[in-house]
KELUMLO-356249 format. One line per 10 residues: number of its first residue (from 1); their letters; for each residue x, y, z of N, C-alpha, C, CB. Coordinates in Angstrom, 2 decimals. Glycine has a CB too. Example, Ala and Ser with C-alpha at 12.3 -4.5 7.8 and 13.67 -1.06 7.14 Angstrom:
# KELUMLO-356249
1	as	13.19,-5.69,7.80,12.30,-4.50,7.80,13.20,-3.30,7.80,11.31,-4.47,9.05; 12.85,-2.25,7.08,13.67,-1.06,7.14,12.90,0.03,7.87,14.08,-0.60,5.72;
# end
This chain:
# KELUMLO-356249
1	xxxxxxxxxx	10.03,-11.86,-16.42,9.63,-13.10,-15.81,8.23,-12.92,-15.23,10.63,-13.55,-14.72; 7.31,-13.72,-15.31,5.85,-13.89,-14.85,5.83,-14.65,-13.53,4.96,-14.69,-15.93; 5.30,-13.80,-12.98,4.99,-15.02,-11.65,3.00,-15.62,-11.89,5.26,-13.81,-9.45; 2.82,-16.66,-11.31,1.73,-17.06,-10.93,0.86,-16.99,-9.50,1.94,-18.06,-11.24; 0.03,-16.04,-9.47,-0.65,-15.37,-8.24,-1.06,-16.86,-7.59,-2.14,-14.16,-8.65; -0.83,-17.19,-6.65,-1.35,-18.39,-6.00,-2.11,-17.65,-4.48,0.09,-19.65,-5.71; -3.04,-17.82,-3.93,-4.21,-17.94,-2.78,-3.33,-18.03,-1.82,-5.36,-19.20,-2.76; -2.32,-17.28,-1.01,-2.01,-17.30,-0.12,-2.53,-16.89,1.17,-1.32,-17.04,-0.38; -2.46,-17.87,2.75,-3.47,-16.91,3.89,-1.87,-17.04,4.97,-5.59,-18.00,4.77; -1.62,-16.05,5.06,-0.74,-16.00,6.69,-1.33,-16.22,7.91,-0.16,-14.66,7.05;
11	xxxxxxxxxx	-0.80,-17.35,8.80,-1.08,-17.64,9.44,-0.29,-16.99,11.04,-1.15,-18.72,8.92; -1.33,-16.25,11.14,0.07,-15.44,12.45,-0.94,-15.42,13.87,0.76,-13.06,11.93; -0.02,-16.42,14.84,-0.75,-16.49,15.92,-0.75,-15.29,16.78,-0.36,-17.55,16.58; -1.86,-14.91,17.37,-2.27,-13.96,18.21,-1.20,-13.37,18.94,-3.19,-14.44,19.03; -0.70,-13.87,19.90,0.73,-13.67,20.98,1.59,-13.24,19.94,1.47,-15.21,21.89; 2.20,-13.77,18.65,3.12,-13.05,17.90,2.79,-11.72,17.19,3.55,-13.88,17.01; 1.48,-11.48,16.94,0.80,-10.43,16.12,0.94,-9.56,17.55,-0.96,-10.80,15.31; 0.57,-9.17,18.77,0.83,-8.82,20.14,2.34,-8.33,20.16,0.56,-10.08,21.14; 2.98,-9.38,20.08,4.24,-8.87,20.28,5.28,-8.10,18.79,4.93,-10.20,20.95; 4.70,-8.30,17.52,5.03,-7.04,16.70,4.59,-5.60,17.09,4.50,-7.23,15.43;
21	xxxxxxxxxx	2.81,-5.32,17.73,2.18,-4.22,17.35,3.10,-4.08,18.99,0.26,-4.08,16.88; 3.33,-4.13,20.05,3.71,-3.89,20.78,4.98,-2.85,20.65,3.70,-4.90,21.22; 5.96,-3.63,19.71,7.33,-3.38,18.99,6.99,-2.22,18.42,7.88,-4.47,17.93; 6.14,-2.03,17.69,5.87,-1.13,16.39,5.28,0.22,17.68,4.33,-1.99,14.84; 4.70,0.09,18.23,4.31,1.27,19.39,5.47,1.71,20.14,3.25,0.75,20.55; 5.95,0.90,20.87,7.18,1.48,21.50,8.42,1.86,20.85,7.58,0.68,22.36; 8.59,1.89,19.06,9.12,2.54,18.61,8.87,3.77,17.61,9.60,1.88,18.42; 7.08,4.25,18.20,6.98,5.49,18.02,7.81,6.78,18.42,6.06,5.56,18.38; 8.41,7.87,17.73,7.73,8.23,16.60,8.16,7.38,15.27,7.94,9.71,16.43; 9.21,6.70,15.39,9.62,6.61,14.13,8.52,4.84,13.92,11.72,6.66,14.00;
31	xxxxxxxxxx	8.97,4.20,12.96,8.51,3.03,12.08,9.03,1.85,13.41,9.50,2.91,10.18; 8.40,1.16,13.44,9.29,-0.34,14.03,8.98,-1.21,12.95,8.72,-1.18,15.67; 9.92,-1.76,13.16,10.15,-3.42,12.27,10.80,-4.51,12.49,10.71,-3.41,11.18; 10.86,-5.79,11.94,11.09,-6.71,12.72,11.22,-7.61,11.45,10.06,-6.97,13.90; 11.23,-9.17,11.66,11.59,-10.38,10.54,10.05,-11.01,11.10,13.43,-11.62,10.82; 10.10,-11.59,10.53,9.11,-13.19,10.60,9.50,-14.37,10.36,8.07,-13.34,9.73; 9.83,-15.69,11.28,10.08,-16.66,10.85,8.76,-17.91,11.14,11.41,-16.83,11.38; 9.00,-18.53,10.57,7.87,-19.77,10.78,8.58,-21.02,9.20,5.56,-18.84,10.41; 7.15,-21.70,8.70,7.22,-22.44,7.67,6.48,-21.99,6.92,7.08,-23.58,7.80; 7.54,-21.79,5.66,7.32,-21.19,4.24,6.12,-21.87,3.57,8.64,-21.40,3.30;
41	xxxxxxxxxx	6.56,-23.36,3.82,5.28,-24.28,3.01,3.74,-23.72,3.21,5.24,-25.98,3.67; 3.51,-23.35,4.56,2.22,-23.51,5.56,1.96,-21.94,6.14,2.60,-24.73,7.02; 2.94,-21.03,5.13,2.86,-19.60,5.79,2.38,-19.64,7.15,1.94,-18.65,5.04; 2.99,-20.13,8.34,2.89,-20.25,9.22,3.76,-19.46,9.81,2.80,-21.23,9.38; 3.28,-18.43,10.63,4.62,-17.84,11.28,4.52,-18.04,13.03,4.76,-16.00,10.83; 6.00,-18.64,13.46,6.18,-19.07,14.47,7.12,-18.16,15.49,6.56,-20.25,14.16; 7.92,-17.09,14.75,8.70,-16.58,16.20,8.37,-14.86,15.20,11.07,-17.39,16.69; 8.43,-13.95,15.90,8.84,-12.66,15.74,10.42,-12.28,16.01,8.00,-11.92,16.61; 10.76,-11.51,15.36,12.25,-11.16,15.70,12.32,-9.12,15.83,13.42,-11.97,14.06; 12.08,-8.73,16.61,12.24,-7.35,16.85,13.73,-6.87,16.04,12.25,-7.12,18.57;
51	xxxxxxxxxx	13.57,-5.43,15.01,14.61,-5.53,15.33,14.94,-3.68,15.24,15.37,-6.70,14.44; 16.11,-3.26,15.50,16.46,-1.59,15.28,15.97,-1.51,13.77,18.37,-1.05,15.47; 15.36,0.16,13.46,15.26,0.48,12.43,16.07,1.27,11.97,14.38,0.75,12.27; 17.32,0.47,11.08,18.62,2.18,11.28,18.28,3.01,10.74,20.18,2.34,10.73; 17.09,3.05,10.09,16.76,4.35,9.41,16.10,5.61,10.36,15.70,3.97,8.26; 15.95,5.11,11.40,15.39,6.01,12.19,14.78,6.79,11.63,16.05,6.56,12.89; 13.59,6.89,11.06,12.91,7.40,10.72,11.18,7.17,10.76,13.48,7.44,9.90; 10.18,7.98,10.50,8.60,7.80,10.70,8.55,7.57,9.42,7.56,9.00,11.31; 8.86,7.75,8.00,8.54,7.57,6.58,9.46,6.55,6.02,8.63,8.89,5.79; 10.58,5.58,6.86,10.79,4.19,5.67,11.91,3.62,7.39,12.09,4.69,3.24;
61	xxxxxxxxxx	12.11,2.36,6.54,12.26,1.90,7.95,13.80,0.54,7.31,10.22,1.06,8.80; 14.42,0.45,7.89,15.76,-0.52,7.49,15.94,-1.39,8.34,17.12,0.12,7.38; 15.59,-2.77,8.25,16.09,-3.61,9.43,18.01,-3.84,9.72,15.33,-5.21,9.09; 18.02,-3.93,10.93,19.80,-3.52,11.02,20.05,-5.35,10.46,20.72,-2.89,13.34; 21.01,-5.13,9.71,21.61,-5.87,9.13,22.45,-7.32,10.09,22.39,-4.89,8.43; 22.84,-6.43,11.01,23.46,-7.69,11.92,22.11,-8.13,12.87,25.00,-7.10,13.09; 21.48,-7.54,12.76,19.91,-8.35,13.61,19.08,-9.29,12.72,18.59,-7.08,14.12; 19.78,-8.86,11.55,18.89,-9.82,10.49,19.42,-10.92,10.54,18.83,-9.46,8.99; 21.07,-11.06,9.74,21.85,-12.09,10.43,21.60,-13.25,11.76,22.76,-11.35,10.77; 21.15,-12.45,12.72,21.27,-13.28,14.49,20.04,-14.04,14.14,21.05,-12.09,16.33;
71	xxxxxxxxxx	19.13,-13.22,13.72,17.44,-13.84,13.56,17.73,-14.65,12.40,15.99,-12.59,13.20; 18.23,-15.01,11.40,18.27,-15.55,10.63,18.94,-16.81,11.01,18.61,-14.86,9.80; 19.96,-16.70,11.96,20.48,-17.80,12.71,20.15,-18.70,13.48,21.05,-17.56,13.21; 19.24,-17.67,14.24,18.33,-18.33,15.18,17.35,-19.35,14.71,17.61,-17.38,15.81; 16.74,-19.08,13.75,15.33,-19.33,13.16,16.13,-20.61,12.52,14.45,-17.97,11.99; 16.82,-20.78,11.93,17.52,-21.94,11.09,18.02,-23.14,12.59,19.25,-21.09,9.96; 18.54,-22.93,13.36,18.66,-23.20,14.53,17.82,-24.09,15.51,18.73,-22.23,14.86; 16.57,-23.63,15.34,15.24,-24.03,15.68,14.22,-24.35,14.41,14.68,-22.90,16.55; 14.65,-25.00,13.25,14.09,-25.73,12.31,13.10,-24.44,11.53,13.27,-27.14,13.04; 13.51,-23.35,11.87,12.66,-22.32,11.09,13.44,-21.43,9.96,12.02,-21.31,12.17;
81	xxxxxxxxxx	12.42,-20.74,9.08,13.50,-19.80,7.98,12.54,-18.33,8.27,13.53,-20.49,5.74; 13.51,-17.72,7.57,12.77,-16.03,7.61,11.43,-15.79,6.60,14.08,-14.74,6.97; 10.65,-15.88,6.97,9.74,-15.80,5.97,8.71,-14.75,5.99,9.17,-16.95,5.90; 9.31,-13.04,6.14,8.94,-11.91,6.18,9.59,-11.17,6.95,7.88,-11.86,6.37; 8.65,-10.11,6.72,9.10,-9.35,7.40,7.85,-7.98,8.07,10.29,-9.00,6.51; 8.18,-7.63,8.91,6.81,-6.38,9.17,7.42,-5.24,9.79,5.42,-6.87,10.32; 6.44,-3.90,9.33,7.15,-2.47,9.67,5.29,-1.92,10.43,8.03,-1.29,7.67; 5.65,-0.62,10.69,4.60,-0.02,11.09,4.68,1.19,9.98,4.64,0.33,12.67; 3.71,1.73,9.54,3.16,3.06,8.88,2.82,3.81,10.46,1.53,2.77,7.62; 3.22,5.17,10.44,3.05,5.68,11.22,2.12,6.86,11.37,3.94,5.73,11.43;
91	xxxxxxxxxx	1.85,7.39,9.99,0.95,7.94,9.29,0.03,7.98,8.63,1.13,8.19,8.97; 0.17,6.66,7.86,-0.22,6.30,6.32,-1.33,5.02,6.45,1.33,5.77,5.31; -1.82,4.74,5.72,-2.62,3.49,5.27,-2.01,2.73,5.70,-2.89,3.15,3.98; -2.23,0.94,5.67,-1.61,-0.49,5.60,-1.39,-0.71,4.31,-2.44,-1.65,6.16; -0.29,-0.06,3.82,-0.62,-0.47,2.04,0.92,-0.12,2.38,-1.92,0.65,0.54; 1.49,-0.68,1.02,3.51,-0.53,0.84,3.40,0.62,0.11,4.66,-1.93,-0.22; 3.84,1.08,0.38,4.61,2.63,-0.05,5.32,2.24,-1.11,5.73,3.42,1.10; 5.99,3.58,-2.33,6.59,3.00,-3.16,8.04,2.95,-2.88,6.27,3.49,-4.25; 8.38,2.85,-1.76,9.68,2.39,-1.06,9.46,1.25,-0.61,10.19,3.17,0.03; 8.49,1.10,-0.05,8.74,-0.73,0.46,8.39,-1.33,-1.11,7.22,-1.58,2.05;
101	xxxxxxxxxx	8.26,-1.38,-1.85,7.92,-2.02,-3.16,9.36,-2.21,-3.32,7.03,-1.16,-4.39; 9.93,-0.85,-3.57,11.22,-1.16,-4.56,12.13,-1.67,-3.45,11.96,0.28,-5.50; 12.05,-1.79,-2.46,13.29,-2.44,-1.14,12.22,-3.76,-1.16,13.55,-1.28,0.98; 11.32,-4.12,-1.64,11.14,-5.74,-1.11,12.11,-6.72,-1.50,9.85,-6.39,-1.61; 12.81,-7.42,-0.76,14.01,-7.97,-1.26,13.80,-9.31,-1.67,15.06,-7.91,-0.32; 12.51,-9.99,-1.23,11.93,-11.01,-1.51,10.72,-11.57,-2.34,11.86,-11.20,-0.69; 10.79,-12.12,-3.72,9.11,-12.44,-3.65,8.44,-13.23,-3.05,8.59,-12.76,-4.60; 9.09,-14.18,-2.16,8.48,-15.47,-1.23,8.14,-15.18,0.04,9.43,-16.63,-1.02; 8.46,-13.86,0.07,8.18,-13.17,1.52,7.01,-13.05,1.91,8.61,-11.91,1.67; 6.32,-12.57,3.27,5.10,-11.51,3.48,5.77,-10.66,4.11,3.75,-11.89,4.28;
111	xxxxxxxxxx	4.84,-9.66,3.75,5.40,-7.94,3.74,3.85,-7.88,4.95,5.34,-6.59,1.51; 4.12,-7.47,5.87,2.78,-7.15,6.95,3.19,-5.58,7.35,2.71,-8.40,8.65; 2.11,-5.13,7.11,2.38,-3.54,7.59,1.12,-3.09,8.74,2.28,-2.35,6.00; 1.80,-2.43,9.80,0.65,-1.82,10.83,0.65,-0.62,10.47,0.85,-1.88,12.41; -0.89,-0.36,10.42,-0.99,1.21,10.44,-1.29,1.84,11.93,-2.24,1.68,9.39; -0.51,2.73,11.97,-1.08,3.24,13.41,-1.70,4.82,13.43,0.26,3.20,14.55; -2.05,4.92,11.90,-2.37,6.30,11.90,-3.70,6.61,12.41,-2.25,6.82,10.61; -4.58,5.37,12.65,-5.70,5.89,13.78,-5.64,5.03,14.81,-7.25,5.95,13.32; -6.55,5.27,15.70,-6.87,5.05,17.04,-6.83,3.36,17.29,-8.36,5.78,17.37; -7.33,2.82,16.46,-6.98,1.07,16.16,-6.28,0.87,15.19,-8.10,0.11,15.84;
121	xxxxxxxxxx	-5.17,0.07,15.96,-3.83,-0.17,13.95,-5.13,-1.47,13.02,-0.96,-1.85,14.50; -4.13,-0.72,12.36,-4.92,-1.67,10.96,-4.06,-2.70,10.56,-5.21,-0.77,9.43; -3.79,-4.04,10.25,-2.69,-4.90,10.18,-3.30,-5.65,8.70,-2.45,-5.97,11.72; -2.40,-5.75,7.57,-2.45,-6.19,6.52,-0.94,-6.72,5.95,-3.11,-5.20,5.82; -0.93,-7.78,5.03,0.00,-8.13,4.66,-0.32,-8.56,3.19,0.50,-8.94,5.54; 1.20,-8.59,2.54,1.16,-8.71,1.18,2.39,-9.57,0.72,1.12,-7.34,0.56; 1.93,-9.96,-0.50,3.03,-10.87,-1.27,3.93,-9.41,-1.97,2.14,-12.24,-2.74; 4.91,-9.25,-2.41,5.50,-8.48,-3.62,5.88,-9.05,-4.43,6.41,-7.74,-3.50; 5.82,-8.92,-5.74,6.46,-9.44,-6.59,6.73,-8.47,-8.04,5.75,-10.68,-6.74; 8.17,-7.99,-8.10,8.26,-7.31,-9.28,7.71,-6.09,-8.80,7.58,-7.93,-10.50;
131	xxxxxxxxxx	7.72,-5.38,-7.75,7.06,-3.92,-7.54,5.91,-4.28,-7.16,6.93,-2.90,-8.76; 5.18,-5.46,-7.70,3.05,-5.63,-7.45,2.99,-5.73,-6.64,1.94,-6.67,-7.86; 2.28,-5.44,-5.28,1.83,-5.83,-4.17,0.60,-6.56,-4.30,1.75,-4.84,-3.38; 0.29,-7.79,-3.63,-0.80,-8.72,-3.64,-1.64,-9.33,-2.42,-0.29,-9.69,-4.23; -2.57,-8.33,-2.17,-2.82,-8.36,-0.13,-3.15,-10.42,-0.33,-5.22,-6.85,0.84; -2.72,-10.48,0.87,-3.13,-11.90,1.44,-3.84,-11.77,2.72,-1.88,-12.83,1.70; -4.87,-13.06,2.59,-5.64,-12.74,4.07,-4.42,-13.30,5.21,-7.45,-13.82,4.28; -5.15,-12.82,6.89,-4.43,-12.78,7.84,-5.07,-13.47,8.53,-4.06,-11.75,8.28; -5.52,-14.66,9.18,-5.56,-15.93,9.88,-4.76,-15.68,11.38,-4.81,-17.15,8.89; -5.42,-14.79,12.33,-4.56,-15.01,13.57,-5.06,-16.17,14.31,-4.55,-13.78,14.51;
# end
């Protein structure tokens, strides 16, 4: 199946971009991660959803399943859907690893990754589709 690359820009307001990299620090050493909800139409993202990484780990990161659920509830609740998701690199570049490729569970998603491997994180996000990663600009 072919997808068609379309010009996507995420729109992620300041206070929510704040309160991921916040998340993603205070769950050094390992990865933090979290959902994104807003409107799909307008890649607009409107709430952050923190959540455990059961992978506990610094090299790949698992959002807990029943936090996905609650946030997924929530967000529907308040006229919103899940429309991403974001981890921290704790080492590495802002780029998906070839684990977040093959775990992207979505192609309608954004995939936003912090790097915190230097002194200022680096924040980038991407479409996946089929394994491809496709950076999109970031509009805070």
């Amino acid at each position: 199946m072919a997808f068609i690359t379309i010009a996507v820009v995420l729109r992620l307001p300041f206070d929510v971009y704040e309160e991921m990299l916040a998340h993603c620090l205070t769950s050094l050493p390992e990865e933090g991660c979290g959902l994104l909800a807003g409107d799909a139409l307008t890649s607009e993202v409107k709430r952050c959803y923190r959540t455990r990484n059961v992978a506990a780990s610094a090299k790949l990161y698992t959002v807990d399943p029943l936090e996905h659920l609650r946030a997924d509830r929530d967000a529907e609740s308040n006229g919103l859907e899940i429309i991403g998701v974001f981890h921290s690199h704790t080492h590495t570049d802002a780029y998906p690893s070839p684990t977040d490729l093959a775990q992207a569970p979505d192609p309608g998603w954004h995939y936003v990754i912090i790097s915190l491997r230097d002194v200022e994180p680096v924040t980038r996000s991407f479409t996946i589709r089929e394994g491809s990663p496709q950076e999109e600009p970031v509009v805070f």
